[in-house]
C-alpha positions, 0 to 999 in steps of 0.5 A: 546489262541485258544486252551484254548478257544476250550478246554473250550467249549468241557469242558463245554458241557460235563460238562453241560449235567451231571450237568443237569442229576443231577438235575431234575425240580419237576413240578406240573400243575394248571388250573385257570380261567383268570377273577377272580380277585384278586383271580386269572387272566391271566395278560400279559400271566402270571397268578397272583392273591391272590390264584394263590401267595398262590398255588405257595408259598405252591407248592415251600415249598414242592418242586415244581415249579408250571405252571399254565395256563388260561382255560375256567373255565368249562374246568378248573374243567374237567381237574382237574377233570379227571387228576391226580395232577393237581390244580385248584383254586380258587373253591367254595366247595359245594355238587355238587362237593364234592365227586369230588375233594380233597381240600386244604382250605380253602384259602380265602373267598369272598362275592357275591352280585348281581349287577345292572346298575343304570339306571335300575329303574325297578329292585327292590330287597327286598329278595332273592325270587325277583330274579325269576322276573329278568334274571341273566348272569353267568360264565357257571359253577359257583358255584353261577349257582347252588345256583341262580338256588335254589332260581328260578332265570333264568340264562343266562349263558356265557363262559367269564366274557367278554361275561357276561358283554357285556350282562349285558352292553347292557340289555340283562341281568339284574343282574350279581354276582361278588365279591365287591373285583373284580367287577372294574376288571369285568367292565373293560372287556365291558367299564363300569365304577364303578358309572354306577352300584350298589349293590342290594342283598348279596347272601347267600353262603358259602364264603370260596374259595379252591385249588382242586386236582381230585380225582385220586391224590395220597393221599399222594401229597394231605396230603402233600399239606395239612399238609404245607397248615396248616404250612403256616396258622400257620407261618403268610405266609397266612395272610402277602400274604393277607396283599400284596393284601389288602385284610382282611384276616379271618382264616377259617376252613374247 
């Protein structure tokens, strides 16, 4: 009985390593920002999210198994930036970045609108120009930094979505911009509840959310990418993804 067992064991671990030789996990990397829900967010050390299930749905179709990890958001941009063939999502497009990146979207689209706390009776927006009076906190980085900063708004940057909303919590900031879709989440990070603030003014932005990948990606991952990002518009995988996080889904075009 001895022997059987023995004779199995060195079986196995010949058996095993050629087994392993035979088969090579194909990983691709992505960068994402932890506070970005629904979008994406770090959960449990594990991130998840509306964009983080499409990444990892279009990378699996094409044969990969995707690692995604939580970067401060500035970081995140650089990485991808500066790396070939990694991810980073969910990105607004705009001419700053542009020339950048490659893009794989759009994936979804989101609204902005600027917050305030309720017993801020001192704050009144009318229009957009109103902003110049007030202080705004944002994520360093943000692509709602650069559209504020058009308009006049002084910005009080912060490198997390913690940080911005203690801030905004304790008054040292007047208005923050979130996404109606997130902005439970967000409050969650300093003990604000959904009924200590109110929407004041819907920014006018460009909605539309994408994956980006450096531009020292080789060509064909991307047009590889793209191509199945068109086949999963297609086939319903976008919207059904969409349906599982309650959120309308409305087909985009670049």
């Amino acid at each position: 009985m001895r022997y059987r067992i023995l004779l199995s064991l060195i079986f196995a671990s010949v058996l095993a390593p050629r087994i392993a030789q035979g088969y090579e996990e194909k990983i691709i990397r992505a960068v994402t920002h932890a506070d970005a829900f629904p979008y994406n967010y770090q959960y449990n050390q594990q991130i998840k999210g509306l964009v983080f299930d499409i990444a990892n749905a279009l990378t699996s179709r094409i044969g990969y198994t995707l690692k995604a990890e939580a970067q401060p958001w500035t970081r995140a941009l650089q990485t991808a930036k500066d790396n070939p063939s990694i991810l980073v999502f969910s990105v607004a497009r705009n001419p700053d970045r542009e020339e950048f990146y490659y893009w794989i979207g759009p994936i979804t689209n989101s609204e902005v609108w600027l917050f305030k706390l309720k017993r801020r009776n001192d704050i009144q927006l009318k229009s957009i120009d109103d902003i110049r009076t007030y202080t705004i906190g944002d994520i360093a980085s943000s692509s709602t930094v650069t559209l504020l900063t058009q308009y006049g708004a002084k910005i009080d940057t912060a490198p997390s979505n913690v940080s911005n909303c203690r801030k905004f919590k304790n008054g040292r900031v007047d208005l923050i911009p979130s996404d109606p879709n997130g902005i439970k989440m967000f409050l969650q990070t300093c003990d604000l509840r959904i009924d200590e603030i109110e929407k004041t003014l819907h920014l006018p932005r460009d909605t539309s959310l994408y994956i980006a990948l450096g531009k020292t990606t080789p060509k064909a991952l991307v047009d590889q990418l793209n191509a199945e990002f068109q086949t999963m518009s297609k086939d319903g995988t976008l919207a059904q993804i969409h349906r599982q996080w309650q959120i309308q889904f409305k087909p985009l075009r670049p």
